[in-house]
C-alpha positions as CSV (number, residue, x, y, z in Angstrom):
1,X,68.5,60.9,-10.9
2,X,69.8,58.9,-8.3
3,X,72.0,57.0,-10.0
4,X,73.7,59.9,-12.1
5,X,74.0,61.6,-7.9
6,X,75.9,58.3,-6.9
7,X,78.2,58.3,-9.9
8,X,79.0,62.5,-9.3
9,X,79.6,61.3,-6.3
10,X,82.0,58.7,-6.7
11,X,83.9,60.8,-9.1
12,X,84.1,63.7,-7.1
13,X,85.1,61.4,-4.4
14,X,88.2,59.8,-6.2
15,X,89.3,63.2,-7.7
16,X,89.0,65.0,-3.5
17,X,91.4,61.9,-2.6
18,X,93.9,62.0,-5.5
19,X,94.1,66.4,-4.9
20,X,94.3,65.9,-1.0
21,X,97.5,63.1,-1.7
22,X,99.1,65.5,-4.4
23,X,99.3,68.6,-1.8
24,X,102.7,68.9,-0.8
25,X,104.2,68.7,2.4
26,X,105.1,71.8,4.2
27,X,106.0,70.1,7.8
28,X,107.4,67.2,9.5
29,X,104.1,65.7,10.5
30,X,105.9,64.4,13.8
31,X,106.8,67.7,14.9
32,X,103.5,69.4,14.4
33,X,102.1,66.7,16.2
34,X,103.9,68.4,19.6
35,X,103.5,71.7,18.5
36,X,107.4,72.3,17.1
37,X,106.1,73.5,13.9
38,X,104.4,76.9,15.5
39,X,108.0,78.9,15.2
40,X,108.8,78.3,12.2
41,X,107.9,80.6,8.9
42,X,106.8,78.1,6.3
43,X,104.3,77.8,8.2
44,X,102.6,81.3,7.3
45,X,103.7,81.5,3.9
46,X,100.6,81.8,1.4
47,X,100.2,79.6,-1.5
48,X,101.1,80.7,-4.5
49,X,100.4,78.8,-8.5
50,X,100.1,75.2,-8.4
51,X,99.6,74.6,-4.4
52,X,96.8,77.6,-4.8
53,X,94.8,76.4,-7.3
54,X,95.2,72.5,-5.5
55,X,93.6,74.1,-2.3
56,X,90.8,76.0,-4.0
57,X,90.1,73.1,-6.2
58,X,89.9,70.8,-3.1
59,X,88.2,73.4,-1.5
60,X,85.3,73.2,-4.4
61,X,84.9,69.2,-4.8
62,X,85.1,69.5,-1.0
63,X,81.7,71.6,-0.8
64,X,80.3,69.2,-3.7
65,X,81.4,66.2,-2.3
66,X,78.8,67.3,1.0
67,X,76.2,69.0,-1.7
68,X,75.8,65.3,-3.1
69,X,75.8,63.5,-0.1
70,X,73.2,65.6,1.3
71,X,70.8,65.7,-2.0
72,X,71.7,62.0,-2.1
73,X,70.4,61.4,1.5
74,X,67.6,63.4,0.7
75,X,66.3,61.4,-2.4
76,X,66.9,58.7,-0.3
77,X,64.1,59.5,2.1
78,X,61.4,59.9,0.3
């Protein structure tokens, strides 16, 4: 049982990185690093298709990806 949590694990793990690098980018990074990304609109513009379904499917393996560490960590100790 442990093993099969540590391989879920790892899986959901590699599939959270490759969604998280496949999200586009709606913002100069440098420029919401001082705040210059507040005024404009992109900014508040909801995700729609593809970009919604990447953030509720990261969303998802993100809540499994702490499930697993947690039932993992808990198998662990006893």
């Amino acid at each position: 049982m442990y093993n099969a949590l540590v391989v879920a694990l790892i899986v959901v793990s590699i599939l959270l990185i490759i969604l998280v690098v496949m999200q586009p980018s709606k913002s100069n990074a440098a420029s919401s690093l001082t705040g210059g990304n507040a005024d404009e609109p992109q900014a508040r513009v909801k995700a729609r298709g593809f970009e919604a379904f990447l953030l509720r499917a990261t969303t998802v393996l993100g809540v499994l990806f702490f499930v697993l560490a947690l039932a993992i960590t808990y198998l662990a100790g006893k």
